[in-house]
C-alpha positions in Angstrom: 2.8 0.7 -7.9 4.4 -2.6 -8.5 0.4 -4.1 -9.0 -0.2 -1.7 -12.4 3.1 -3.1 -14.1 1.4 -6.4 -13.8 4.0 -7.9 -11.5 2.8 -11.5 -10.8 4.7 -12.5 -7.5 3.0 -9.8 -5.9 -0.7 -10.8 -7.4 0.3 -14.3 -6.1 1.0 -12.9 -2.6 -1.4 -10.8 -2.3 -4.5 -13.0 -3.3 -3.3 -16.0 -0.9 -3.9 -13.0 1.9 -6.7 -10.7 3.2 -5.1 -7.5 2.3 -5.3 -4.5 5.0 -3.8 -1.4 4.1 -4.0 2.3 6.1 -6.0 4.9 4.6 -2.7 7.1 3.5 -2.0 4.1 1.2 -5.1 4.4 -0.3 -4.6 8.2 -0.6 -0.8 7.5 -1.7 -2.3 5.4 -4.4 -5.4 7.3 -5.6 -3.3 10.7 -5.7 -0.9 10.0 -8.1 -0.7 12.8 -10.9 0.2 10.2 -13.8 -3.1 8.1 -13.8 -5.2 6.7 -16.5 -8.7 6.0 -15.7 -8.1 2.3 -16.5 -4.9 2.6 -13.5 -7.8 4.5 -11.4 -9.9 1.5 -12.3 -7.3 -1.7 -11.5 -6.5 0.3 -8.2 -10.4 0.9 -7.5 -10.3 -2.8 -7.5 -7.7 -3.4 -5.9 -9.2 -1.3 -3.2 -12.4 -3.0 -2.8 -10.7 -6.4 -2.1 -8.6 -4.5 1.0 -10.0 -4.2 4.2 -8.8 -0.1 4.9 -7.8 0.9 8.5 -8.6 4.5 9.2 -6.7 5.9 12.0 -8.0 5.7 15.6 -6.9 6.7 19.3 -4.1 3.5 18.9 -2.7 4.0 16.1 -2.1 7.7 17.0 -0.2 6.5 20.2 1.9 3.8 18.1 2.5 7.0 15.7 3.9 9.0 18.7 6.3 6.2 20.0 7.0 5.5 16.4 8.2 9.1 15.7 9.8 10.1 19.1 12.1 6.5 18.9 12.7 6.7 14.2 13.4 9.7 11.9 10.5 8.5 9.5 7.4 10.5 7.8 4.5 10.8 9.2 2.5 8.6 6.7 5.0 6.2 7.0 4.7 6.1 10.6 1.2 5.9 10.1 1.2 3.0 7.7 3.6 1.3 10.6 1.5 2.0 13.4 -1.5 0.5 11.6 0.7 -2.8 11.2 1.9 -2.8 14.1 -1.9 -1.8 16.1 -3.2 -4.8 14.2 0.0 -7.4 14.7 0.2 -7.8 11.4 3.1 -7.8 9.0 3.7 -4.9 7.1 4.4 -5.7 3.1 6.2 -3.0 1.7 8.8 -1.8 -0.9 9.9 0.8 0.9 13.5 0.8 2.5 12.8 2.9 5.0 10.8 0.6 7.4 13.3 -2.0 7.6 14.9 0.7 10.7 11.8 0.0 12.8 12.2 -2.9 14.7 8.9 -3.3 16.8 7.8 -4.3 13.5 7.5 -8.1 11.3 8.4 -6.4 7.8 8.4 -8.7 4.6 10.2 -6.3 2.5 9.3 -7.1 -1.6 12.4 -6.2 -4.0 11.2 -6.9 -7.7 
């Protein structure tokens, strides 16, 4: 939730690109228990400027090979697949992706 702390490099980033994020990011970031309304608000936002990629007969098959070749979660898989159904780069601060080499990852330390 590196966008709430007001971390500048990734506003930059972000508004020089069309964002698209999966659906379980959007439920990743709407579900977490420590929300105010004005974080609910900024991610609301956020949101609106995305373009969201639901899940589709694809992206279950890029899931599938995903899982049967990685030890990852199933969201995360599902976030990959999305990225990968798309050929687009997945942005993330996540460790775990950078295993998954089918994959253009730009991986954001702060």
């Amino acid at each position: 939730m590196y966008f709430l702390d007001g971390d500048d490099t990734l506003a930059t980033l972000i508004n020089r690109q069309q964002p698209y994020i999966s659906f379980i990011t959007e439920l990743e970031l709407l579900s977490f228990k420590s929300l105010t309304d004005a974080d609910r608000r900024i991610i609301q936002g956020f949101l609106s400027e995305c373009i969201i990629v639901d899940v589709n007969v694809e992206i279950k098959k890029f899931v599938i090979d995903i899982r049967s070749h990685y030890s990852v979660k199933l969201p995360d898989a599902i976030v990959a697949a999305s990225a990968l159904y798309l050929n687009l780069p997945l942005f993330t601060a996540n460790s775990d992706f950078k295993k998954l080499k089918e994959i253009d990852i730009i991986f954001y330390e702060k």
